[in-house]
C-alpha positions, 0 to 999 in steps of 0.5 A, a space after each residue: 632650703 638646705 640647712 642643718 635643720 634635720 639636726 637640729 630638728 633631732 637635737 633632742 633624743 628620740 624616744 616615742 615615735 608616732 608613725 602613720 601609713 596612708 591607704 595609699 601605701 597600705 594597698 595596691 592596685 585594685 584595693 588589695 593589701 600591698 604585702 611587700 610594701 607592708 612587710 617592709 614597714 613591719 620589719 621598719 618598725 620591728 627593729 625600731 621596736 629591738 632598739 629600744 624605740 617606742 613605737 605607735 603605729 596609726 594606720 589607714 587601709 580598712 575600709 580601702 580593703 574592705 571595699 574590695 573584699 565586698 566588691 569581690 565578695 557581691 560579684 560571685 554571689 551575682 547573676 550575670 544579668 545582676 551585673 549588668 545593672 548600675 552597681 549601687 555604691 557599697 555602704 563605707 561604715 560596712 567597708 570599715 568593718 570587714 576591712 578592718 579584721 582582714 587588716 590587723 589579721 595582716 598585721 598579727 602575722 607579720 609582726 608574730 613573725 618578726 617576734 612583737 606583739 602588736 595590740 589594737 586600739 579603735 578610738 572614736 572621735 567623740 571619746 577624746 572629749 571625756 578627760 577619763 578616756 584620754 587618761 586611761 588612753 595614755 595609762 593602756 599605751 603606756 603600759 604596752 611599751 614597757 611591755 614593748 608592744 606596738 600599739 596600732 590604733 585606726 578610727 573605728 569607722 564601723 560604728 561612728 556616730 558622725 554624718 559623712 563620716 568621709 566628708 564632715 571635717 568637724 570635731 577633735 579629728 576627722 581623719 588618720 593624719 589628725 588622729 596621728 597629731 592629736 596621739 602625738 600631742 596626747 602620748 607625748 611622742 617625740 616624733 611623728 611620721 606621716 607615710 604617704 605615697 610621694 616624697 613629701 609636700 611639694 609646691 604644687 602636685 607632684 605630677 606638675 614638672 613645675 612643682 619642687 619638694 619642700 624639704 623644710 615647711 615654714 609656715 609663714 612663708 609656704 602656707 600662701 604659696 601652696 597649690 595642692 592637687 586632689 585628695 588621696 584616691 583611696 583614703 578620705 585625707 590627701 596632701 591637705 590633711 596631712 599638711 593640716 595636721 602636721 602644722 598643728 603637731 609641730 607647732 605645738 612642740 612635736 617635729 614632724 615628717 612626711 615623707 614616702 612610705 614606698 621607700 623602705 629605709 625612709 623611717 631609718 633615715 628620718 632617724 638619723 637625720 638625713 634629708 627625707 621629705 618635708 620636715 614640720 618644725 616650729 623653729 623652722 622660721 628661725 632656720 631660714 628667712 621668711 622671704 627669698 631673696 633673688 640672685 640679684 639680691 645676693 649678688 648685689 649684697 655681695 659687692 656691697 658688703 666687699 666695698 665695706 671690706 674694702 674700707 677696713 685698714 690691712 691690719 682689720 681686715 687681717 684680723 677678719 681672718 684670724 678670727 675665722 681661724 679661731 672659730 674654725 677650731 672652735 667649732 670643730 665638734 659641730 662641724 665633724 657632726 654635720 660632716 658625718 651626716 654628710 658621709 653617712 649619706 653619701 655611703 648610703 647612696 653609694 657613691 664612690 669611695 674617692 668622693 666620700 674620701 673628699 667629704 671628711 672633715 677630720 678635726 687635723 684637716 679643720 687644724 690644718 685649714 685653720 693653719 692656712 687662713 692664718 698664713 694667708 692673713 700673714 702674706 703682704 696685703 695684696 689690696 691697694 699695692 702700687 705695681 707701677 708709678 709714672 710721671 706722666 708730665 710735671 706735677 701729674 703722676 699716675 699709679 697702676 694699683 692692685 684691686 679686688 675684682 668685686 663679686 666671684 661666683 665659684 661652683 665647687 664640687 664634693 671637698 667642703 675644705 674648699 669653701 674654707 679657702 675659697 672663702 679665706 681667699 676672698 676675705 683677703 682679696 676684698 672679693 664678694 663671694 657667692 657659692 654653690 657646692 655639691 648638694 653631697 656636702 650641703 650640711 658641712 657646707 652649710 656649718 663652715 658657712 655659718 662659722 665664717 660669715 658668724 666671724 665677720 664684722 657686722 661693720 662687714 656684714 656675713 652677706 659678704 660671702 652668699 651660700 647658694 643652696 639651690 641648683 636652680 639658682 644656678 642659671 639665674 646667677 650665671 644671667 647677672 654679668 652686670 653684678 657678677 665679674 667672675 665665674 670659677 667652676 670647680 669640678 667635672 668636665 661637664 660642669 666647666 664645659 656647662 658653665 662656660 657654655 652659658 654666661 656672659 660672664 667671665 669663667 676662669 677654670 679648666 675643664 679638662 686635666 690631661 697632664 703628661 710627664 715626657 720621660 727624656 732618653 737622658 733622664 735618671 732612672 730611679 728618678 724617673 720610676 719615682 716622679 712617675 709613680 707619684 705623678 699618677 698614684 699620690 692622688 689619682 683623682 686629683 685634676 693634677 695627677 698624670 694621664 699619660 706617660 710618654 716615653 722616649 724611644 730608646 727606653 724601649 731597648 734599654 729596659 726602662 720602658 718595662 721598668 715604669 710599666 712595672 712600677 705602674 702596675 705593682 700599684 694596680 695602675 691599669 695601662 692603656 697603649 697609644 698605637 706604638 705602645 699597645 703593640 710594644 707592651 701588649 696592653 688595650 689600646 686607648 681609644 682616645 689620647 683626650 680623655 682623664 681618667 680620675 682614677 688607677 690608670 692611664 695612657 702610655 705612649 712611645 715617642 721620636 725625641 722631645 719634639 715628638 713629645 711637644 706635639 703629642 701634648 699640644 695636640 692632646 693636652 689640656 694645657 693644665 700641667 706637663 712634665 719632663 724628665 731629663 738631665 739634659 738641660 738643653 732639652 728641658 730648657 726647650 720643653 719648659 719654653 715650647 710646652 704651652 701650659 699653665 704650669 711645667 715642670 722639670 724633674 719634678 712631679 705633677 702633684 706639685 701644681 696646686 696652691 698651697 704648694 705653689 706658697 699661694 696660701 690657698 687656692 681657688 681653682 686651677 686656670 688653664 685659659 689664657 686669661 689674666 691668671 693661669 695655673 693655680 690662681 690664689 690672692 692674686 689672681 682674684 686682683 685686678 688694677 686700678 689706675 690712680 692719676 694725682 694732679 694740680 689742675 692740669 687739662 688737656 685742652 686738646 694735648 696743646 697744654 700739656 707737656 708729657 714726660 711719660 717717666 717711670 718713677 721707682 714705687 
């Protein structure tokens, strides 16, 4: 599930923090202490412990450790002919013992060096029964907190009294991972983490490729659908028991965690909400539905809901977006903290900075998307609009009428400012609408999703705009081509490229965006530099930003050549040469003209003349956005008549094909096949005809009964 459930899980602040280390983290290979995975938890919780957090540490590993001290200790005190005989299984209650001196030694010394004082506490299962040690128990803890001391507590298996004391389940708690619950629930933490050594719970062992990680446990749905693998190979517990424990934490009021303690940053980033393991929660059930429902399913509640909009008058259905405007600016606070999840994220993980730039949802863009919705509910109502009216005999007229195409399916990357016009986009087209953005923007897509369906009438119902959380749907989606009329994906070469590869469906979008600007012998100089600089440098990630440069051959004498070239590179424009203008320019030749670059750089080519630049495109261009720079009218008219592109230009920039500039409102993609829209595809775009015949009773009656005028009526 991916919702805001991490923050709303830390909705409260968190103060008292419960965490508990498995033996599989707390030992290595061979059962000896793992000294830097240790380190790493210590310096976790040394500086949790500076910032003011209450920290309580359970800890497994004593016996593990213990076992190969004894072992190592019985094989240098035996004969080699001792060796030889079957080796009895060493006693665990003495493993216990050793091992537990030898691990808080550890501890004292790490934690010492990190300047904390760290204090032990044995308990027994038998002694929670007596209502004095519990109180006494709290009034200890308490007291080595305000003094800002970690308190590590471990069972003290040496001297318990209970049978098997590794096999008995019985009694208040039988484990580590019960006794972490229970101190949660006595202490009154705020927060319990349980470290294991895989990310969190999955549906079936982690080994299986099958199996999927849990990021939200929900009790009603997951408790039946669980296979779980063999319990932990070093301690007594294992997926099954932390499962156990963490139920009873988190639905006694405690949220929980587990997650890997391998990683060395996890604590931090369960602290700050991001998506780490599978969180325990007792309102998970309210985050999420019980049940899933399939593809199918949303797809099919997608065209229903978009027939009920379809039935509202202009005016409701105007309204609809109005209202969606309103709750944008409304919500603002709660989408920018969602959305800062999201960037702290991305930094974190180290994605580049033009990703994370397009994450931000500053509260001026939220304005300005408010903005748009509000002047696409304003344009003429594009639903139902008579493009032709015949008469097609006497007293038989038939109308071609615009209409909503039914269910889209756009995949969409990196922007969460896209949902909201896409979303926009649909509402006044009468579309149904499915989407699935990048998993780097899941929490503020998951926010704007709630404010926009929250804004739809139940009249209409919010499953008019379906929010696909899970790649995994993804092929079953694209299967649906009886359901789903239209595929628009939004994103990377390989993502086009893949979905159109896979459907059935219809797929309207570009894979590619190698626009070129041909700079013409009789173009304007200081135009030129101009259109040129900004074509590339505006925005150069953008699907409509230059990639290549052609440049007439004259300019190669005159001085303009070097003019741009230097206008490029002032603005840290690295140049690539085609095979002419890597020699002119002793700039590295381009290995390919094919390729968009996304960034600070591009290809520079001379060229003959405006024929020349019309083949090189042809031949090199994506059929996106192609430019001339001329004064020459008679050229220009020939290259805006000849270029075969979705969009081109004269004396004008790249950047200016998109949507809103083109007036559209908005835009849901950029379309550079040769389909019923190309270029920027806004309202009308996601329209296709109906054809309406009104009659009095005519029939064919093989053509005999009937006289046809076939006369164009005026609409």
């Amino acid at each position: 599930m991916e919702e805001t459930d991490r923050s709303r899980a830390f909705a409260k602040d968190v103060k008292r923090i419960v965490v508990k280390v498995g033996t599989a983290v707390v030992t290595g290979k061979g059962g000896r202490l793992a000294l830097g995975r240790l380190g790493a938890l210590c310096e976790q919780l040394a500086e949790l412990n500076s910032d003011g957090f209450e920290v309580i540490l359970v800890t497994s590993g004593a016996v593990g450790l213990g076992r190969q001290r004894l072992r190592y200790r019985q094989m240098i005190n035996s004969s080699f002919a001792d060796l030889q005989k079957p080796q009895s299984e060493l006693d665990g209650k003495a493993c216990a013992g050793v091992g537990q001196s030898s691990l808080m030694a550890y501890y004292e010394t790490m934690f010492d060096q990190l300047d904390v004082t760290a204090a032990q506490l044995l308990v027994n299962d038998s002694s929670f029964r007596d209502k004095d040690f519990r109180k006494q128990l709290s009034e200890t803890v308490k007291s080595m907190l305000d003094l800002s001391v970690i308190p590590i507590f471990n069972e003290n298996d040496a001297i318990s009294t209970r049978r098997a004391p590794y096999q008995d389940s019985s009694g208040i708690f039988w484990d580590n991972d019960s006794l972490a619950a229970l101190l949660a629930l006595e202490l009154k933490a705020d927060l319990l983490i349980l470290l294991s050594d895989v990310e969190g719970l999955y549906t079936g062992p982690p080994s299986d490729p099958d199996s999927k990680l849990i990021h939200t446990f929900i009790k009603e749905k997951h408790q039946d659908e669980i296979t779980f693998g063999d319990k932990s190979r070093l301690g007594r517990g294992g997926m099954t028991a932390k499962v156990k424990a963490a139920v009873n934490a988190a639905y006694a009021g405690i949220p929980v965690i587990i997650t890997s303690g391998f990683s060395t940053e996890n604590i931090d980033k369960v602290l700050r909400g991001l998506r780490v393991g599978t969180l325990f929660h007792q309102d998970a059930c309210q985050w999420a539905p019980v049940t899933d429902s399939t593809a199918r399913d949303m797809a099919v509640a997608a065209r229903e809901s978009s027939r009920k909009l379809q039935a509202l008058s202009s005016e409701d259905r105007k309204q609809i977006l109005y209202n969606v405007a309103d709750a944008l600016e409304a919500n603002v606070e709660t989408i920018r903290a969602e959305n800062e999840l999201d960037v702290a994220a991305a930094q974190e993980a180290g994605l580049e900075e033009s990703m994370v730039a397009r994450l931000f949802m500053t509260p001026a863009k939220i304005s300005s998307l408010a903005a748009s919705v509000r002047k696409l509910a304003d344009m003429e109502d594009p639903i139902g609009r008579v493009l032709k009216k015949t008469e097609v005999a006497d007293g038989l007229v038939l109308e071609k009428t615009s209409s909503p195409l039914g269910v889209l399916l756009i995949v969409f990357e990196s922007r969460p400012d896209a949902l909201v016009q896409i979303a926009s986009l649909a509402i006044r087209s009468g579309n149904g609408l499915l989407l699935k953005g990048g998993k780097e923007a899941r929490r503020s897509n998951a926010i704007l999703h709630k404010v926009i369906t929250d804004a739809i009438p139940e009249t209409v119902g919010g499953k008019l705009i379906g929010l696909v959380t899970s790649r995994e749907e993804i092929p079953d989606l694209l299967k649906l081509d009886d359901v789903i009329d239209l595929v628009i994906p939004r994103g990377s070469n390989k993502l086009v490229s893949q979905i159109k590869s896979t459907t059935k469906i219809p797929v309207l979008g570009h894979a590619d965006g190698i626009c070129h600007v041909y700079v013409d012998k009789a173009c304007n100089v200081d135009m030129a530099k101009r259109i040129v600089s900004d074509s590339k440098l505006d925005y150069p990630a953008a699907c409509n930003a230059m990639e290549t440069l052609l440049v007439h051959k004259d300019h190669e004498q005159n001085g303009v050549l070097n003019d741009l070239i230097f206008v490029l590179q002032n603005n840290g424009v690295t140049l690539y040469g085609g095979p002419k203008a890597s020699k002119i320019m002793n700039i590295p030749q381009a290995p390919t003209f094919n390729h968009e670059y996304c960034s600070k750089a591009c290809t520079v080519e001379v060229v003959e003349d405006v024929y020349a630049a019309i083949d090189h495109i042809h031949r090199h261009g994506s059929a996106h956005t192609d430019c001339i720079l001329t004064e020459d009218p008679e050229v220009a008219e020939l290259f805006l008549r000849q270029v075969d592109s979705a969009a081109v230009f004269h004396n004008a920039s790249t950047r200016f094909s998109d949507g809103f500039r083109f007036g559209l409102g908005a835009e849901v993609g950029i379309s550079t096949g040769r389909i019923h829209a190309r270029g920027p595809v806004g309202v009308e775009g996601l329209l296709t005809t109906r054809w309406i015949l009104r009659g009095n009773g005519q029939v064919v009656d093989g053509d005999n009964g009937i006289a046809y005028t076939h006369q164009d009526i005026p609409i």
